[in-house]
PyMOL Python script that loads the backbone (N, CA, C, O; Angstrom):
from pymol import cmd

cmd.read_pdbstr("""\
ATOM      1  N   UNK A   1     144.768  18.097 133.771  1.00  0.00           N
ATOM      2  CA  UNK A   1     146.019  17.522 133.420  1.00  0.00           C
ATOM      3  C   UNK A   1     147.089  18.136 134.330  1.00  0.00           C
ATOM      4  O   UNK A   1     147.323  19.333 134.499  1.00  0.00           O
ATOM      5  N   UNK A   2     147.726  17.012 134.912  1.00  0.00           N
ATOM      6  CA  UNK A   2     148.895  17.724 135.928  1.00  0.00           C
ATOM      7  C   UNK A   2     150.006  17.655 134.769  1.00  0.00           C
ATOM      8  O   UNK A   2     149.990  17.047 133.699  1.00  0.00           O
ATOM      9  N   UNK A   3     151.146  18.634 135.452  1.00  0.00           N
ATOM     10  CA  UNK A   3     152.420  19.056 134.713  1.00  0.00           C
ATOM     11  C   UNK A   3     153.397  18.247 135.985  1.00  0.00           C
ATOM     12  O   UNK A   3     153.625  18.575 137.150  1.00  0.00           O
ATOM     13  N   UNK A   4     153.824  17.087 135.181  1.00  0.00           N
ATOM     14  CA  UNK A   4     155.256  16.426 136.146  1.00  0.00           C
ATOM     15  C   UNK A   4     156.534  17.763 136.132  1.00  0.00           C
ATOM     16  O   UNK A   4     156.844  18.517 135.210  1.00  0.00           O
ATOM     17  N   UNK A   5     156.984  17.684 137.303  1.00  0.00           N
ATOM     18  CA  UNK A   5     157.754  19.095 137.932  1.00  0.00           C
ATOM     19  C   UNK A   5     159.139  17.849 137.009  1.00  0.00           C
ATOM     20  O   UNK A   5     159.494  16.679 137.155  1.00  0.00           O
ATOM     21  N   UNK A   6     159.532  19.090 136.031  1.00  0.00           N
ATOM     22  CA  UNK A   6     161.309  18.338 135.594  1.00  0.00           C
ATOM     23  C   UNK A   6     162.231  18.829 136.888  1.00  0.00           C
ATOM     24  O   UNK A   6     162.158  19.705 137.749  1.00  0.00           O
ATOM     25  N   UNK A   7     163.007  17.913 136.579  1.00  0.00           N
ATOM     26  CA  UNK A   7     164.602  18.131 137.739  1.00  0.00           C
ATOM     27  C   UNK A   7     165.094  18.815 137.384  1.00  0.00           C
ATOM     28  O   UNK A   7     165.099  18.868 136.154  1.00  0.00           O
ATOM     29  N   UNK A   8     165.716  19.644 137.981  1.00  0.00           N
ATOM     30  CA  UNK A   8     166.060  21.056 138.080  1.00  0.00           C
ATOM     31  C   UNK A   8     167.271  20.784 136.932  1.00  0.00           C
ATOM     32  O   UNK A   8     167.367  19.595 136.629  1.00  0.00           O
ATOM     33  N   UNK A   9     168.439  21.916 136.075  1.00  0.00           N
ATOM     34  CA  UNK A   9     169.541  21.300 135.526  1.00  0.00           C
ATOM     35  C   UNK A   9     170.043  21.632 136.279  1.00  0.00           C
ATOM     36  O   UNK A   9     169.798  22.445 137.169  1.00  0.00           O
ATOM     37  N   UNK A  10     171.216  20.766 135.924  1.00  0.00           N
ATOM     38  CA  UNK A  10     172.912  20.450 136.980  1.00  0.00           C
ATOM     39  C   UNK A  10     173.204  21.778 136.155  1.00  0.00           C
ATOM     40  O   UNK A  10     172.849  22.192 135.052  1.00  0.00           O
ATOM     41  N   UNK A  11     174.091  22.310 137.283  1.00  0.00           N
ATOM     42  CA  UNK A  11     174.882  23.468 137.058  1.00  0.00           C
ATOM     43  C   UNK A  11     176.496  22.960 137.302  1.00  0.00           C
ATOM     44  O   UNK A  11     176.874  22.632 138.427  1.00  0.00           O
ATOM     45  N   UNK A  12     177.244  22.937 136.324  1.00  0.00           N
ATOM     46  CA  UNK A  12     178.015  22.457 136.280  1.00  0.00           C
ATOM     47  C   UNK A  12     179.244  23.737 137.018  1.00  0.00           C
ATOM     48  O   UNK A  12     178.902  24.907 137.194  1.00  0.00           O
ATOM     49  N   UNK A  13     180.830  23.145 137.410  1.00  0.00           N
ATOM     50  CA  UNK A  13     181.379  24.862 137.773  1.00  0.00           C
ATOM     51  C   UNK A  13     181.307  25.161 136.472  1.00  0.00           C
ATOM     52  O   UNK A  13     180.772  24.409 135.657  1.00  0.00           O
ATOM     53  N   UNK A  14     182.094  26.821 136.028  1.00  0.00           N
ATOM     54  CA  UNK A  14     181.547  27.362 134.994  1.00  0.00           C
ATOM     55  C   UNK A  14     183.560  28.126 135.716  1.00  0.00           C
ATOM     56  O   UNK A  14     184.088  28.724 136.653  1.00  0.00           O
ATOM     57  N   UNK A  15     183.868  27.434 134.307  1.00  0.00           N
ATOM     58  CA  UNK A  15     185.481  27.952 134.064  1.00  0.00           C
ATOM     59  C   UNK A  15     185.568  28.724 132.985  1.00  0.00           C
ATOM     60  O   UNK A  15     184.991  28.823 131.902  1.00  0.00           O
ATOM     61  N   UNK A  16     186.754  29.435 133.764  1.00  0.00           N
ATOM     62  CA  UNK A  16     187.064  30.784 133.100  1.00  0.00           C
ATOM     63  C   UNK A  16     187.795  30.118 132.131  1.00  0.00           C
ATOM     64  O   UNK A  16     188.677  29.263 132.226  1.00  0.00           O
ATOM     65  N   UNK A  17     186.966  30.980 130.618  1.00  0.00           N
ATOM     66  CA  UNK A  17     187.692  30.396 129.169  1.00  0.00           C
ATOM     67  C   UNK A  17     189.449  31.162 129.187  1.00  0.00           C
ATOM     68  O   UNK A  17     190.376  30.754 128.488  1.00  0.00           O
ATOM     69  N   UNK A  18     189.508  32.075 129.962  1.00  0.00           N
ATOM     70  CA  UNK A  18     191.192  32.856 129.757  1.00  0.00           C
ATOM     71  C   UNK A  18     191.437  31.901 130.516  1.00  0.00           C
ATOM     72  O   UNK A  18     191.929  31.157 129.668  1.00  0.00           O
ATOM     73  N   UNK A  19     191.506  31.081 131.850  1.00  0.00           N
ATOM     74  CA  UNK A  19     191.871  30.335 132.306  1.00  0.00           C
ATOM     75  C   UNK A  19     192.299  29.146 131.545  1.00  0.00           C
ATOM     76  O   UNK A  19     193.471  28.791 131.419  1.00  0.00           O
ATOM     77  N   UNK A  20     191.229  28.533 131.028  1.00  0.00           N
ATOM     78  CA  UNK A  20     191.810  27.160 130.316  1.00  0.00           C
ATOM     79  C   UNK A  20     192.446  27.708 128.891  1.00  0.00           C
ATOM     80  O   UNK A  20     193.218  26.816 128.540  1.00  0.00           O
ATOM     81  N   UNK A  21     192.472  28.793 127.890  1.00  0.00           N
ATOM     82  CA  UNK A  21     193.173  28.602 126.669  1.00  0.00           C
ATOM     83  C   UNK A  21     194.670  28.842 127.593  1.00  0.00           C
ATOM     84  O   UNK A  21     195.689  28.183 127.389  1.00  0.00           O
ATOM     85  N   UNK A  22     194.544  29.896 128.601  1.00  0.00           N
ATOM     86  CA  UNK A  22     195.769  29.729 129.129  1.00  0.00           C
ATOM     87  C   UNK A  22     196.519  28.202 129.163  1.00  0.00           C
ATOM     88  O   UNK A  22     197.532  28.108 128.470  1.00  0.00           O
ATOM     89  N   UNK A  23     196.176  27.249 129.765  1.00  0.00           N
ATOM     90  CA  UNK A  23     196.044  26.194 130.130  1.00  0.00           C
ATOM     91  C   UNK A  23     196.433  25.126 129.021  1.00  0.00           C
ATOM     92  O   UNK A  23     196.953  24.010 129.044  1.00  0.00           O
ATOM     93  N   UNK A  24     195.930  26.003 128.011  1.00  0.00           N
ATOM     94  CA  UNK A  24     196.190  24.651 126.391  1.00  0.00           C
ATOM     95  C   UNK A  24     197.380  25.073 125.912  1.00  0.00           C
ATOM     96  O   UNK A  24     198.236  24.280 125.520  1.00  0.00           O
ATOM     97  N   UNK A  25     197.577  26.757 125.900  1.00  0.00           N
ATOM     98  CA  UNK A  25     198.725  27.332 125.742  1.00  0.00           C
ATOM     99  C   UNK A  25     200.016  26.941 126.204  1.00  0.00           C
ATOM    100  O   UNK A  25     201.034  26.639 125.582  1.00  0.00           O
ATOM    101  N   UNK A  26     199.730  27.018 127.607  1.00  0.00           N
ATOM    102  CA  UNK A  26     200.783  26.228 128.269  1.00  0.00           C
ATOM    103  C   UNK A  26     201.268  25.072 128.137  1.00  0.00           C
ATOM    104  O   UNK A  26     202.478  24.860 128.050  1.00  0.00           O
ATOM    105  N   UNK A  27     200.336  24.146 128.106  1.00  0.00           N
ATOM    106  CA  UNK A  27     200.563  22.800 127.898  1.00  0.00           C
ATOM    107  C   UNK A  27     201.258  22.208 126.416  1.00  0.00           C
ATOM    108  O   UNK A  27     201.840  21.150 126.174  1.00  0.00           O
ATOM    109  N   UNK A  28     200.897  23.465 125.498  1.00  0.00           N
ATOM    110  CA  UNK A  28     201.379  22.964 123.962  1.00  0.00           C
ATOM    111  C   UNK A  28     202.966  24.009 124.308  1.00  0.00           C
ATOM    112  O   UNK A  28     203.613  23.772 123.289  1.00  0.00           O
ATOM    113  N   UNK A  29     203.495  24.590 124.832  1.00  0.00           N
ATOM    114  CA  UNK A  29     204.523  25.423 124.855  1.00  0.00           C
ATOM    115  C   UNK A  29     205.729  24.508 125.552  1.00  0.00           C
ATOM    116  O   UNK A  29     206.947  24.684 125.580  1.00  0.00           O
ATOM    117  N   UNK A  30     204.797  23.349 126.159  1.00  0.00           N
ATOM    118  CA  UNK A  30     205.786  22.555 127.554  1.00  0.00           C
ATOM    119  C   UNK A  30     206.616  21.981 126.540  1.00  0.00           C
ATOM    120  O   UNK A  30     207.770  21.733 126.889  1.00  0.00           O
ATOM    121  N   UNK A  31     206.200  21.642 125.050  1.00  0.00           N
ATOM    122  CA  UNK A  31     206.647  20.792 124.055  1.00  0.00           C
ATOM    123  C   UNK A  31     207.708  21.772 122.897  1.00  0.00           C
ATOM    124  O   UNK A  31     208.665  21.268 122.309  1.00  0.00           O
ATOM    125  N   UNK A  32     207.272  23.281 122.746  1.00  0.00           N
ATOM    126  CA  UNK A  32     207.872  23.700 122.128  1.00  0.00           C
ATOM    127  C   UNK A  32     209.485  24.623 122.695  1.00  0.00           C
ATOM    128  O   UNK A  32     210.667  24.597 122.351  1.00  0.00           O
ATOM    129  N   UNK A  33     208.562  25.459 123.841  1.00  0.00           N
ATOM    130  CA  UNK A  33     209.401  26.383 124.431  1.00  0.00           C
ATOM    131  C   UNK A  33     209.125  26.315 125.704  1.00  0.00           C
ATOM    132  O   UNK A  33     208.245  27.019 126.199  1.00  0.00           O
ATOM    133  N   UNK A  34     210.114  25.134 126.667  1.00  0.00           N
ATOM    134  CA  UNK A  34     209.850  25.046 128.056  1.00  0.00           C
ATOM    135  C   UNK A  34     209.935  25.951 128.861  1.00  0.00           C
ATOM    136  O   UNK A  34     209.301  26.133 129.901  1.00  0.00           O
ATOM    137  N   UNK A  35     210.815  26.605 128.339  1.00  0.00           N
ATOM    138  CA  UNK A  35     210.578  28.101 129.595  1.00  0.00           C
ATOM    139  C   UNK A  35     209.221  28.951 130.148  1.00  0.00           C
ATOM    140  O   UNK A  35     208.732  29.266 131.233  1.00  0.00           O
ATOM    141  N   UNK A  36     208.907  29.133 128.600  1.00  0.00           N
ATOM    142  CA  UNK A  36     207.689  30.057 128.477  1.00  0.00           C
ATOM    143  C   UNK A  36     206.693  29.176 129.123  1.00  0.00           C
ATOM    144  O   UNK A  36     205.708  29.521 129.775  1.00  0.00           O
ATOM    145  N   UNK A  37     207.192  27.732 128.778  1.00  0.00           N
ATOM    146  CA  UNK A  37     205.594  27.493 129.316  1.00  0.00           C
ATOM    147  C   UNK A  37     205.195  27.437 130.708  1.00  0.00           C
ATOM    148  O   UNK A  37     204.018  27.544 131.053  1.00  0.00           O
ATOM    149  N   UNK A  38     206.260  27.254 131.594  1.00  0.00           N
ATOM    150  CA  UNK A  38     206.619  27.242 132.988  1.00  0.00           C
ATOM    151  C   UNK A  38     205.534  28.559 133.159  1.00  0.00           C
ATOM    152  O   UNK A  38     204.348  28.450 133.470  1.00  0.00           O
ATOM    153  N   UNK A  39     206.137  29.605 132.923  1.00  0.00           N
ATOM    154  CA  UNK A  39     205.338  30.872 133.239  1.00  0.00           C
ATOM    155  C   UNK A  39     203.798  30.970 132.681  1.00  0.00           C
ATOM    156  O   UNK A  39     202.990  31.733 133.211  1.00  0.00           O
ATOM    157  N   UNK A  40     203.477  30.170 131.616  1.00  0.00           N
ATOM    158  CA  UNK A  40     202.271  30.770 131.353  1.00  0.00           C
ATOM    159  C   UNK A  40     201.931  29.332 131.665  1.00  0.00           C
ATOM    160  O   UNK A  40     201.375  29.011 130.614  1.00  0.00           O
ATOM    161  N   UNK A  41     201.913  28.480 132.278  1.00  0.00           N
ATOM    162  CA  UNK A  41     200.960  27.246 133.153  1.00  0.00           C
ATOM    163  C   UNK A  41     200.878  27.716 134.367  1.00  0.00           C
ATOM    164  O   UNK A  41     199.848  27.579 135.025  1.00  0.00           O
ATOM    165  N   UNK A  42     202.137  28.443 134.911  1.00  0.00           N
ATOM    166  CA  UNK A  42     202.377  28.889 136.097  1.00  0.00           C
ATOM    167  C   UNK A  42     200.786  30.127 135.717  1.00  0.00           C
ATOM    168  O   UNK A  42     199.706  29.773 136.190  1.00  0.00           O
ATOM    169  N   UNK A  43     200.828  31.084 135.123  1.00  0.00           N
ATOM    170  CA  UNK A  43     199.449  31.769 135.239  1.00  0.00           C
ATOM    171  C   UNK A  43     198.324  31.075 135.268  1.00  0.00           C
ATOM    172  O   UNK A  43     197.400  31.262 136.060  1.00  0.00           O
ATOM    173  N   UNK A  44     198.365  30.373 134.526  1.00  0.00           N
ATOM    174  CA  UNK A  44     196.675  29.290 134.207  1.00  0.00           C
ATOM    175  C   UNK A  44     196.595  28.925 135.776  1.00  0.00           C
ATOM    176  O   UNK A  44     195.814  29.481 136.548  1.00  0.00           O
ATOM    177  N   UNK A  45     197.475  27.952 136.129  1.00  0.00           N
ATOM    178  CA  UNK A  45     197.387  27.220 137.670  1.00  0.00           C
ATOM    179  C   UNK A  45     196.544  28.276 138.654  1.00  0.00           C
ATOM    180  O   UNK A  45     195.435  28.133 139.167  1.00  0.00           O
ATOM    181  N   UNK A  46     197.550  29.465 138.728  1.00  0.00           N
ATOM    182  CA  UNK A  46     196.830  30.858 139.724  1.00  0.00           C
ATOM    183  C   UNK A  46     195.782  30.934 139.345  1.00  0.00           C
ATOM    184  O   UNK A  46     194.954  30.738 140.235  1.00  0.00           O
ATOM    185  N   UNK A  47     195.193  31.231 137.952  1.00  0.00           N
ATOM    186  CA  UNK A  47     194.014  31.824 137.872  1.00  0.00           C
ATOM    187  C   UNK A  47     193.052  30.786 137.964  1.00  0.00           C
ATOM    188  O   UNK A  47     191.855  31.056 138.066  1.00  0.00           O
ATOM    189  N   UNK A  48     193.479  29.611 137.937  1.00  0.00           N
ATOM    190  CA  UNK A  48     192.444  28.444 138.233  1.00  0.00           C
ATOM    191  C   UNK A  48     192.285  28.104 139.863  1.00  0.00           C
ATOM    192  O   UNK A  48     191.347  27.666 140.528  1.00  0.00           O
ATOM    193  N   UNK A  49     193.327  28.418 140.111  1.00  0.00           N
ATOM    194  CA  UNK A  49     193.429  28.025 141.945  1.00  0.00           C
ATOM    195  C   UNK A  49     192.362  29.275 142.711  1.00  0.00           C
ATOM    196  O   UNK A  49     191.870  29.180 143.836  1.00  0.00           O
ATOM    197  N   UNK A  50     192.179  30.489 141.694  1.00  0.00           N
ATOM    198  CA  UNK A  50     191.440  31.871 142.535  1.00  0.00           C
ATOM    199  C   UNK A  50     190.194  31.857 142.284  1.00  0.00           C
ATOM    200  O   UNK A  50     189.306  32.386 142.952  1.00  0.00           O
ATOM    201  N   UNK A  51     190.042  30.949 140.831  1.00  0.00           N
ATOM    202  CA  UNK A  51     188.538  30.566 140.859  1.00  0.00           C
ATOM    203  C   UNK A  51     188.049  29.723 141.339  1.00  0.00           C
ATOM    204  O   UNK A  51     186.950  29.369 140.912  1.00  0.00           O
ATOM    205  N   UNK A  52     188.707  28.990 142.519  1.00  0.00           N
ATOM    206  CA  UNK A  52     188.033  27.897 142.809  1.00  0.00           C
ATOM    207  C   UNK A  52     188.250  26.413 141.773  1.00  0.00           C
ATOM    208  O   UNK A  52     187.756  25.344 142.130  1.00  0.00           O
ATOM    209  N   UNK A  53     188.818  26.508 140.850  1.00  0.00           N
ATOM    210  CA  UNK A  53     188.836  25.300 140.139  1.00  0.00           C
ATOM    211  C   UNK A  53     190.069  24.959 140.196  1.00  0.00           C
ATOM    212  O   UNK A  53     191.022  25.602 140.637  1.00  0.00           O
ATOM    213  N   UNK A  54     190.016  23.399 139.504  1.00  0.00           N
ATOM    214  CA  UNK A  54     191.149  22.347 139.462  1.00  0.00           C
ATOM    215  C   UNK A  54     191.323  22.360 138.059  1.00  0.00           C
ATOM    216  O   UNK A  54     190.391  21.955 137.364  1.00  0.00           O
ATOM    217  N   UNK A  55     192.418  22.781 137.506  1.00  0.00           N
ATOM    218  CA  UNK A  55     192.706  22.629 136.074  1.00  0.00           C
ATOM    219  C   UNK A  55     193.743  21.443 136.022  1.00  0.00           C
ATOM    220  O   UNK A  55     194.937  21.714 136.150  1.00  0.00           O
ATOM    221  N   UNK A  56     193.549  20.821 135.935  1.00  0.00           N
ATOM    222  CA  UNK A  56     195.030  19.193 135.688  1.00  0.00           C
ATOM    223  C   UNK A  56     195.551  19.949 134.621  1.00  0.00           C
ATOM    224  O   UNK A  56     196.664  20.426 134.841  1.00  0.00           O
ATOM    225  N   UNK A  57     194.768  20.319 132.916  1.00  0.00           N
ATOM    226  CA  UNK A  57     195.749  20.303 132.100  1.00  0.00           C
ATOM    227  C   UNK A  57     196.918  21.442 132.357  1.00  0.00           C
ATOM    228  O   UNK A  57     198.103  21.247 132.086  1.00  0.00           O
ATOM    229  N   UNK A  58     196.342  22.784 132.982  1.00  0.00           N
ATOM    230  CA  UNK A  58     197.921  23.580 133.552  1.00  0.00           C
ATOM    231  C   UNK A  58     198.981  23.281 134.516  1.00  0.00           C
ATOM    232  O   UNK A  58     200.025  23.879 134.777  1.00  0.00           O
ATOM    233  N   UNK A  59     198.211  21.696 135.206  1.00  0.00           N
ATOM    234  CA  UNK A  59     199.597  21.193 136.257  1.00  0.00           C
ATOM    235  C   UNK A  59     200.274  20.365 135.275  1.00  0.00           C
ATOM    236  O   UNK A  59     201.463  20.107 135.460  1.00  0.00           O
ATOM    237  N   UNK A  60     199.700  19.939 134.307  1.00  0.00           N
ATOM    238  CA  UNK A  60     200.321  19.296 133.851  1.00  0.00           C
ATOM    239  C   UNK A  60     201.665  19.670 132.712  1.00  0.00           C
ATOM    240  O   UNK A  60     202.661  19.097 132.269  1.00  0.00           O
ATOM    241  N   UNK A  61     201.088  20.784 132.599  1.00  0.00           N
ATOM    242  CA  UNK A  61     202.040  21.337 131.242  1.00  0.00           C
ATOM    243  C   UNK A  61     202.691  22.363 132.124  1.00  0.00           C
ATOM    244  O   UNK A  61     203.172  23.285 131.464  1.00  0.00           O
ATOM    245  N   UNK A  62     202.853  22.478 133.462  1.00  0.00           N
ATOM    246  CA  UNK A  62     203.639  23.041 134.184  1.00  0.00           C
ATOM    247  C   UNK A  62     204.687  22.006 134.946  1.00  0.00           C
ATOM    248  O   UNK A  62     205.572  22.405 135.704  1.00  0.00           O
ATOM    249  N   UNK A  63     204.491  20.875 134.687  1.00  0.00           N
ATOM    250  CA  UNK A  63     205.062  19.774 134.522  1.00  0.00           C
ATOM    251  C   UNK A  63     206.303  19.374 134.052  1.00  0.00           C
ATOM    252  O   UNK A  63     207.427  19.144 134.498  1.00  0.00           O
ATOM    253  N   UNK A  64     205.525  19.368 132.667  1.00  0.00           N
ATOM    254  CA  UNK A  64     206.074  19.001 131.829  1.00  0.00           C
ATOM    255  C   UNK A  64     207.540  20.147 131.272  1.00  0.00           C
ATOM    256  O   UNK A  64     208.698  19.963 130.897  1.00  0.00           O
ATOM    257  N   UNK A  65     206.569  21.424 131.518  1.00  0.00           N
ATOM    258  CA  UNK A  65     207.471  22.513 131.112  1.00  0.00           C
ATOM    259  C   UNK A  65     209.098  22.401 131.569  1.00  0.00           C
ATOM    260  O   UNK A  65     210.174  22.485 130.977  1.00  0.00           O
ATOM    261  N   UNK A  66     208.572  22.118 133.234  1.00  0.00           N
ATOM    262  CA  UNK A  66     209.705  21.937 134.471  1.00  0.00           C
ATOM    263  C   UNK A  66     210.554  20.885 134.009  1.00  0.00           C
ATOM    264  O   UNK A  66     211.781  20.794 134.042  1.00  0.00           O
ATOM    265  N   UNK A  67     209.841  20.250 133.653  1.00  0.00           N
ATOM    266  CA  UNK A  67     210.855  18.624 133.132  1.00  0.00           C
ATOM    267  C   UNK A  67     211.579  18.909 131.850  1.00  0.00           C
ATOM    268  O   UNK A  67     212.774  18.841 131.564  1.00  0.00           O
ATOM    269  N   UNK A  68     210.548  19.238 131.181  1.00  0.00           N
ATOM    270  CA  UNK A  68     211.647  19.243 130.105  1.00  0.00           C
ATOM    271  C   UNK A  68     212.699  20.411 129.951  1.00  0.00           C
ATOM    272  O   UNK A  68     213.611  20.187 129.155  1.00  0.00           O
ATOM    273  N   UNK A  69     212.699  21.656 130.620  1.00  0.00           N
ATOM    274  CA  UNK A  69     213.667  22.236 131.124  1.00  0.00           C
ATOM    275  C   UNK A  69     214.678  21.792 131.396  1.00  0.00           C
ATOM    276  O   UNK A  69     215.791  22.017 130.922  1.00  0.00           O
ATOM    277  N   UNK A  70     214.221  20.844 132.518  1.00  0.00           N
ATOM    278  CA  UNK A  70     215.841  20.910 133.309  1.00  0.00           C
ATOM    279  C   UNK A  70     216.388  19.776 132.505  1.00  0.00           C
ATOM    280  O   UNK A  70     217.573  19.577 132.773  1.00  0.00           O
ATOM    281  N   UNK A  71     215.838  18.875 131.496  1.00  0.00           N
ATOM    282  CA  UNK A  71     216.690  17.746 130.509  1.00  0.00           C
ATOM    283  C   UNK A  71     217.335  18.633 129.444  1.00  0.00           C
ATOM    284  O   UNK A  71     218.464  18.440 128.993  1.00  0.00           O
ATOM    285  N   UNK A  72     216.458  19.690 129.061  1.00  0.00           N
ATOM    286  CA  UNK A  72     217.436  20.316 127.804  1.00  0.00           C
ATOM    287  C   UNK A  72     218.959  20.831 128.984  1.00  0.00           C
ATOM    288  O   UNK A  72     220.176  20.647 128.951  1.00  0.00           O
ATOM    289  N   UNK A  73     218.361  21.261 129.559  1.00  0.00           N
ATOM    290  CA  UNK A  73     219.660  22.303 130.154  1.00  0.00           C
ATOM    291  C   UNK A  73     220.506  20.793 130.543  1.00  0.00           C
ATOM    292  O   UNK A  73     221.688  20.813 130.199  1.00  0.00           O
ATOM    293  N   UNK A  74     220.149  19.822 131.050  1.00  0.00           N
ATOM    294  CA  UNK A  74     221.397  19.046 130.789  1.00  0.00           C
ATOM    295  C   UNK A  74     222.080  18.612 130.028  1.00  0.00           C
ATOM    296  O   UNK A  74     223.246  18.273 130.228  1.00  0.00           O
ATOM    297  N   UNK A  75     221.345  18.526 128.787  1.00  0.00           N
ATOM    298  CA  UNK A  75     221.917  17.763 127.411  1.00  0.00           C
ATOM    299  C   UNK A  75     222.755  19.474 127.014  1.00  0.00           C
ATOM    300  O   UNK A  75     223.749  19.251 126.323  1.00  0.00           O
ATOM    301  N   UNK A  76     222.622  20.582 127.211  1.00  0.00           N
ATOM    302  CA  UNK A  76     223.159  22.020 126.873  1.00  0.00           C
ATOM    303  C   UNK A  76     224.841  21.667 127.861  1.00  0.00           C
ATOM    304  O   UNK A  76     225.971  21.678 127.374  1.00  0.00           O
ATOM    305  N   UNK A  77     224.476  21.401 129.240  1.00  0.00           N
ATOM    306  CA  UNK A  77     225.384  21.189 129.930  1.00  0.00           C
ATOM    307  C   UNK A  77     226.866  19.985 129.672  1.00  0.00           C
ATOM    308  O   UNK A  77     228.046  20.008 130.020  1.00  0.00           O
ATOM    309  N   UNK A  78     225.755  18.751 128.662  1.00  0.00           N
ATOM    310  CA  UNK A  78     226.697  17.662 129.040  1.00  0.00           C
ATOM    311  C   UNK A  78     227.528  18.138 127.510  1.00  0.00           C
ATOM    312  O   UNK A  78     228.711  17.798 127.476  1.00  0.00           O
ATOM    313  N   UNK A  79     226.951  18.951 126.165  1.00  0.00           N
ATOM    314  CA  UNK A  79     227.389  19.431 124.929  1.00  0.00           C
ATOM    315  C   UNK A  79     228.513  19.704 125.694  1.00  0.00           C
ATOM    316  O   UNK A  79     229.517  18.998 125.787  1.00  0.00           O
ATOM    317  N   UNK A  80     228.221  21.109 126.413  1.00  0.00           N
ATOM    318  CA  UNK A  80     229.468  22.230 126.808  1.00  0.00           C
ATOM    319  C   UNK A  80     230.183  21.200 127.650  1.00  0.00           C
ATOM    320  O   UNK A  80     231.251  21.490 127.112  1.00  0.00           O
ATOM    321  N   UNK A  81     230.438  20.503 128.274  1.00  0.00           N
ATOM    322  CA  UNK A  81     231.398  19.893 129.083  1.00  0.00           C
ATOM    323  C   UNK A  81     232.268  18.872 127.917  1.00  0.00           C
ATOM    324  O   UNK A  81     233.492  18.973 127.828  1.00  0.00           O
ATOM    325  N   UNK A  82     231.383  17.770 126.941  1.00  0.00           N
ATOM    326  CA  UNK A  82     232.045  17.017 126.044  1.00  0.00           C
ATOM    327  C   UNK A  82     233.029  18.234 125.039  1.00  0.00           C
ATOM    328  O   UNK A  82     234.205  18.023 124.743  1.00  0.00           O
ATOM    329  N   UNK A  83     232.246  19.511 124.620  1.00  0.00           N
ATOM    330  CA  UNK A  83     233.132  20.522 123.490  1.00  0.00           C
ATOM    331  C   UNK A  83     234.541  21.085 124.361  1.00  0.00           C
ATOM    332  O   UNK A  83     235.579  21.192 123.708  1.00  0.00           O
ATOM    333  N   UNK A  84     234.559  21.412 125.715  1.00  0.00           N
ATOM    334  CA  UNK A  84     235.748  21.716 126.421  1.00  0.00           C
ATOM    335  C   UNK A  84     236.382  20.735 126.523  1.00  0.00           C
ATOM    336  O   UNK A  84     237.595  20.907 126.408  1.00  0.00           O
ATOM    337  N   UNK A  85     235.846  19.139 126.806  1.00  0.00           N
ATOM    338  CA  UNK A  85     237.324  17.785 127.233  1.00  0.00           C
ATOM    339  C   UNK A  85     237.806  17.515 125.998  1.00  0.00           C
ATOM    340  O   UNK A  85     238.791  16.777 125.992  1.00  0.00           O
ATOM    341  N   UNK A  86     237.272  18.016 124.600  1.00  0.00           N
ATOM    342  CA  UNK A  86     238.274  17.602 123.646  1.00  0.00           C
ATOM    343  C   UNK A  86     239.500  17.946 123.259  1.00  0.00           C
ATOM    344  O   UNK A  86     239.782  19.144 123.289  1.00  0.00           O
ATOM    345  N   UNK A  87     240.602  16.875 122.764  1.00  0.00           N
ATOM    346  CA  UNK A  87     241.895  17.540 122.853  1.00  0.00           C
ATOM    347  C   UNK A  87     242.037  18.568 122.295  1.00  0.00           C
ATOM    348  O   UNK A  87     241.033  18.866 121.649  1.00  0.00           O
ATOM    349  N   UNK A  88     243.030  19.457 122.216  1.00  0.00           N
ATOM    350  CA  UNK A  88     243.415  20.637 121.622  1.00  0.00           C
ATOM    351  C   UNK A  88     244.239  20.159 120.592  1.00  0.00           C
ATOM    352  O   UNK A  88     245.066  19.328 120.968  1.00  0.00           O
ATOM    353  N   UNK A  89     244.251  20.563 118.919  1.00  0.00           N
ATOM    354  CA  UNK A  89     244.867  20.065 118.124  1.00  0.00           C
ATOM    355  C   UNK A  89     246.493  20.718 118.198  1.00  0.00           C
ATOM    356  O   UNK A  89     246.646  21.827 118.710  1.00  0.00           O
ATOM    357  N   UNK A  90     247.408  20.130 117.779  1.00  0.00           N
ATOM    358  CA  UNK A  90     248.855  20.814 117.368  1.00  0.00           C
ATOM    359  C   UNK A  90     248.678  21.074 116.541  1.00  0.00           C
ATOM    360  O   UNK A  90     247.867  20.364 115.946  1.00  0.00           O
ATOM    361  N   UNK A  91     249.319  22.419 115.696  1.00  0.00           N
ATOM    362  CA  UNK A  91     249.919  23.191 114.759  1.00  0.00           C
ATOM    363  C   UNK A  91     250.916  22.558 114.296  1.00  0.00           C
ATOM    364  O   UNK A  91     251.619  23.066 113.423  1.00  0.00           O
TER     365      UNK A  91
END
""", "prot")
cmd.dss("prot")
cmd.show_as("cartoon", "prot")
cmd.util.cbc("prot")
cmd.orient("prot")
């Protein structure tokens, strides 16, 4: 009785788990606290770029982080500009 030779398994890459919770971290922070998440997608991205891998979900929530940053800080900006043009009341 011959033994049919199986195909070898696929070795898939093999990502670093601190890499991607980084990565989920980030991406759920882009929604809560854009700052933070800037910096900690900004880590995921590095540590995915040194292993050799492509993480989308830390570009993405480094993204997002960036974006939604700079909309709060405008809606912060356009508050403070509408609270200074209002008239000044008389006494």
């Amino acid at each position: 009785m011959t033994e049919t030779p199986s195909a070898p398994a696929v070795q898939g890459a093999v990502q670093d788990p601190q890499a991607n919770t980084l990565a989920i971290v980030g991406f759920i922070l882009a929604f809560i606290a854009p700052p933070i998440g800037i910096i900690v997608s900004a880590i995921a991205v590095s540590k995915a770029g040194k292993a050799g891998l492509d993480s989308k979900l830390s570009k993405w929530g480094l993204g997002l982080s960036i974006t939604f940053t700079v909309l709060y800080l405008a809606l912060v900006g356009a508050g403070v500009y509408a609270a200074l043009s209002l008239p000044t009341a008389a006494m």
